[in-house]
N, C-alpha and C positions, 0 to 999 in steps of 0.2 A: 438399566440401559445407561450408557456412559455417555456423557455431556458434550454434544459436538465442540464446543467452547472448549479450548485450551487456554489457561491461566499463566502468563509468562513474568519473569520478575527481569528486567531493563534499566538500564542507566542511560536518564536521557540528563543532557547536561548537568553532570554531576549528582543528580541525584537517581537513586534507585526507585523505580515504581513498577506498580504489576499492572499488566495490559491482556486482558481477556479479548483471544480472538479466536473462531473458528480457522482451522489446521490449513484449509485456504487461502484462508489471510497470510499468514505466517509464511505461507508456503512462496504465495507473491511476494510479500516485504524481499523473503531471502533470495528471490531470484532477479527484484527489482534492485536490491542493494548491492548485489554480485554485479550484475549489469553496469552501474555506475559506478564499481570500486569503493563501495564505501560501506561503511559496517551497518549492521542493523541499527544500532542504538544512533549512528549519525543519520540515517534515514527519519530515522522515528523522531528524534531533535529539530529537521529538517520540516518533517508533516507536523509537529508541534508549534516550534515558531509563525509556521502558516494558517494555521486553522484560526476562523471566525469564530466560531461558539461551537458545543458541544463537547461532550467528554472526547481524550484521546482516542478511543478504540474506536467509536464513530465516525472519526478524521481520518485513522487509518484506513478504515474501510473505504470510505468514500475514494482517498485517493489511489485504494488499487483498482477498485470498480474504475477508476477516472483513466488512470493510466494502461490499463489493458484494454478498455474501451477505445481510449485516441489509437492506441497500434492496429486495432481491430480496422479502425476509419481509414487510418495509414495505407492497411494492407488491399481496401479497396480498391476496382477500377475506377478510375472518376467518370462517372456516368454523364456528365455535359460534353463529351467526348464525341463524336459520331463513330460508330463502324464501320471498317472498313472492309 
């Protein structure tokens, strides 16, 4: 059976690293980085400079869970609203 994890080799500032993510992941970064006009490896430079502790692909997760989640919140009615 073949490894949902896909093995990616990335240039985050200047230097080359491999970033193991499920094809999800990947799938996010490239639509989250399209989104903003900016390349994968400046996205991933971006969630690296940021992150608090753990390994990159941890960080990466986290923040597409983080940022699919807020447009989720976004896309909500705001419920303190009355109907009318």
């Amino acid at each position: 059976m073949k490894s949902p994890v896909v093995k990616r080799s990335i240039v985050v500032a200047g230097h080359k690293t491999s970033v193991s993510l499920e094809e999800a992941f990947w799938n996010g970064m490239k639509e989250i980085s399209a989104l903003r006009n900016m390349t994968l490896s400046e996205l991933v430079g971006e969630i690296d400079n940021n992150r608090q502790q753990g390994n990159l692909s941890s960080a990466i997760r986290l923040f597409v869970l983080d940022y699919f989640r807020s447009r989720a919140m976004a896309a909500q009615p705001d419920n303190n609203v009355p109907a009318q």
